[in-house]
TIVEX-67227 format. One record per residue (C-alpha): chain; x, y, z; residue number from 1. Coordinates in nm, 2 decimals. Each point is the difference from the previous one (the first is absolute). Layout:
# residues N
+-------+--------+--------+--------+------+
| milum |     px |     py |     pz | tiba |
+-------+--------+--------+--------+------+
|     A |      X |      Y |      Z |  NUM |
...
+-------+--------+--------+--------+------+
//
This chain:
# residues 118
+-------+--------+--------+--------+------+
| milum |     px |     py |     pz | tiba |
+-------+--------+--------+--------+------+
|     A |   0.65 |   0.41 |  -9.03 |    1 |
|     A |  -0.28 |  -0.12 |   0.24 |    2 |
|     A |   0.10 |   0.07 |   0.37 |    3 |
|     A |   0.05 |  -0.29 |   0.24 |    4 |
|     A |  -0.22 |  -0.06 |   0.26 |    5 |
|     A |   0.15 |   0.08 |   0.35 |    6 |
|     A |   0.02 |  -0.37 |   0.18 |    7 |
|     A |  -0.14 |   0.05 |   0.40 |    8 |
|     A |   0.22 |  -0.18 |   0.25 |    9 |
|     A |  -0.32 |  -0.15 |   0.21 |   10 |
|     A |   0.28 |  -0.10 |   0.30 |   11 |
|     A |   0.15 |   0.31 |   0.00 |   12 |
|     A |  -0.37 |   0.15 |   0.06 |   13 |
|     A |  -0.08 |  -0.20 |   0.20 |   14 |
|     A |   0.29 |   0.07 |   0.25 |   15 |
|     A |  -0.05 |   0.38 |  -0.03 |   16 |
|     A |  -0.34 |  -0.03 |   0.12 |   17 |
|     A |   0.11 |  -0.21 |   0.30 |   18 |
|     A |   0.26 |   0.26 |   0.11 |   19 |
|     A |  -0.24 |   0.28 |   0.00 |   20 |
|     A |  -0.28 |  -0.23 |   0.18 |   21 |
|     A |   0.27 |  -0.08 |   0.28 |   22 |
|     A |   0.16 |   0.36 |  -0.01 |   23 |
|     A |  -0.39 |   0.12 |   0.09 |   24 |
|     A |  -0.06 |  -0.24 |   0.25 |   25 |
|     A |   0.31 |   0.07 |   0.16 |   26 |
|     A |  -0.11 |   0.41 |   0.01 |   27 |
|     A |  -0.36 |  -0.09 |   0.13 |   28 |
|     A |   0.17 |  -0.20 |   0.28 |   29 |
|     A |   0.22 |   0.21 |   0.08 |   30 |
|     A |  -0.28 |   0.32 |   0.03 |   31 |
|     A |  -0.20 |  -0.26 |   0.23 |   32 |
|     A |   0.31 |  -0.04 |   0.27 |   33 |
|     A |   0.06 |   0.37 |  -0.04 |   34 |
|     A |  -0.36 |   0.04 |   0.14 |   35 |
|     A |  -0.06 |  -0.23 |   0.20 |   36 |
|     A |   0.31 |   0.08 |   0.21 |   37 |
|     A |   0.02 |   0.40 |  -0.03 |   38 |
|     A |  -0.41 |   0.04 |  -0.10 |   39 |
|     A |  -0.08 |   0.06 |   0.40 |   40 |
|     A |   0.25 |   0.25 |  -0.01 |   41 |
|     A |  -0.14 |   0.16 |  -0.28 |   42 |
|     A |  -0.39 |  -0.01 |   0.06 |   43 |
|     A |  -0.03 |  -0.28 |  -0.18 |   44 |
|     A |  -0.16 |  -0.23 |   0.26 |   45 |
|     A |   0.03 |  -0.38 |  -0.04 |   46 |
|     A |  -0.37 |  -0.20 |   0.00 |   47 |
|     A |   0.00 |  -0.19 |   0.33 |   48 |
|     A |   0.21 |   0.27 |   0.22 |   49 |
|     A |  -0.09 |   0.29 |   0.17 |   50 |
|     A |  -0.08 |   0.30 |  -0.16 |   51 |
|     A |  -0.15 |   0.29 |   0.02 |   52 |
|     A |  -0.37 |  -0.15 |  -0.03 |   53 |
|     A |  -0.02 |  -0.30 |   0.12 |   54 |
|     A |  -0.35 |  -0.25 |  -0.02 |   55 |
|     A |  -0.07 |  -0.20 |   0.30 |   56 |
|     A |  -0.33 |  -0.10 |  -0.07 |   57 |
|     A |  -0.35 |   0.00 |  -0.16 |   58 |
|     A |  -0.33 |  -0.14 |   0.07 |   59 |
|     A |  -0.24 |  -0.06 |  -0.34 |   60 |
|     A |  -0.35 |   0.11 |   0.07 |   61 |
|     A |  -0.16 |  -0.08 |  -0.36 |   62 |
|     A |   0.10 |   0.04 |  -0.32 |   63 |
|     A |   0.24 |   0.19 |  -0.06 |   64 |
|     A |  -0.08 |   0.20 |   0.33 |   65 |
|     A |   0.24 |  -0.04 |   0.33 |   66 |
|     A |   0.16 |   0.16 |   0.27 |   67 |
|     A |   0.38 |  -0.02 |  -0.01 |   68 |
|     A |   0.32 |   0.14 |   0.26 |   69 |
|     A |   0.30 |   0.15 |  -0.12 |   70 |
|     A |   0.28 |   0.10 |   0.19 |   71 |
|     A |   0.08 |   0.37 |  -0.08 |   72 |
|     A |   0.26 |   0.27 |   0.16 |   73 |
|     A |  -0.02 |  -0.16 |   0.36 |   74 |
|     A |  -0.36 |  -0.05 |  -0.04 |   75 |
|     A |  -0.21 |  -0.29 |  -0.07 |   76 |
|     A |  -0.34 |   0.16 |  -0.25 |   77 |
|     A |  -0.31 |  -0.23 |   0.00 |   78 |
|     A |  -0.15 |   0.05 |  -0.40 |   79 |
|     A |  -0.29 |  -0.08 |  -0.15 |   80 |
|     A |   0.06 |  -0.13 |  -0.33 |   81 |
|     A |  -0.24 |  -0.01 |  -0.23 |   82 |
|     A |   0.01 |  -0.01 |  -0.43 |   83 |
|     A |  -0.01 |   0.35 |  -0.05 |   84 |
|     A |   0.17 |   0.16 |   0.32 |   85 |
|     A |   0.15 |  -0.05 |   0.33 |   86 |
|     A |  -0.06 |   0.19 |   0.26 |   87 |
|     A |   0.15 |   0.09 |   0.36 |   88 |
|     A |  -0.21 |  -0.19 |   0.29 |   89 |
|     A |   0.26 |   0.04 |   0.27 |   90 |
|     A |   0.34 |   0.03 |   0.11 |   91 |
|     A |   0.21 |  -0.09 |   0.27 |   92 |
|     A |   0.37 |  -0.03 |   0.17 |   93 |
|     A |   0.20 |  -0.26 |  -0.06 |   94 |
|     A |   0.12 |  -0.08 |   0.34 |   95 |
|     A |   0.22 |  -0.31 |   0.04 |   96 |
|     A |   0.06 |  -0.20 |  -0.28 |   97 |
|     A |   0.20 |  -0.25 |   0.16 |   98 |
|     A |  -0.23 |  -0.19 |   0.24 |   99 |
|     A |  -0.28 |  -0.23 |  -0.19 |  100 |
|     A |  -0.25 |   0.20 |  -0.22 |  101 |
|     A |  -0.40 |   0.01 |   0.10 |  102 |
|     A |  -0.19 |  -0.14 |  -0.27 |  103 |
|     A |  -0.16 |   0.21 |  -0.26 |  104 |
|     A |  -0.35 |  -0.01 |   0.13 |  105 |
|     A |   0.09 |   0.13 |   0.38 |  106 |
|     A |   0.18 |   0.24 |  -0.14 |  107 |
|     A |  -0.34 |   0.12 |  -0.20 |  108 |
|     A |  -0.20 |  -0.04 |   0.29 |  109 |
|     A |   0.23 |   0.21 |   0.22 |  110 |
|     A |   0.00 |   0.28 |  -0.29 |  111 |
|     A |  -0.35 |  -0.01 |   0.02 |  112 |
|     A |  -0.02 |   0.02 |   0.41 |  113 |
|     A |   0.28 |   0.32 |   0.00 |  114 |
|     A |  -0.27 |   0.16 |  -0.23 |  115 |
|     A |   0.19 |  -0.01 |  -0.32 |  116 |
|     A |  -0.29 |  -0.19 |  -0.17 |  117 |
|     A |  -0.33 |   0.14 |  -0.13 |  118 |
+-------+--------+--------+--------+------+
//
């Protein structure tokens, strides 16, 4: 006696599927509140809020090629950046961060005239 073919319920399927697809989204956004309100906590830092390297600036000089200021462990480090390394050209204290920042160049020009530049 030839076996009957088994007969697929398509809706059925089709509302399996959906359930797992929303039972996954839910996870994945719950995991994103999780760290975004307890990833500080955790040393999971948050792009946009202080951490503990923080960018405040960089200045191209060609291709590929620039200087650039991070702010580091209560310092502020001057790097040259270039496609195959970065180096150290200066450091200095971060003093008071809530009056108006210098711009980026007077700070350069002042690391250069405290001898930190070559």
């Amino acid at each position: 006696m030839p076996s009957q073919p088994e007969t697929v319920n398509l809706a059925g399927s089709a509302i399996q599927i959906s359930l797992a697809l929303i039972l996954i989204l839910g996870i994945i956004m719950v995991a994103f509140y999780v760290l975004k309100k307890y990833g500080g906590r955790w040393g999971l830092g948050v792009r946009g809020k202080s951490g503990v390297v923080s960018f405040v600036g960089h200045l191209p000089l060609g291709p590929k090629q620039g200087v650039a200021v991070v702010k580091f462990a209560g310092k502020l480090l001057v790097l040259g950046v270039t496609e195959h390394s970065i180096n150290l050209l200066t450091e200095t204290d971060v003093t008071d961060e809530s009056g108006p920042q210098k711009p980026f160049e007077e700070s350069l020009r002042q690391a250069d005239i405290a001898g930190g530049g070559s």
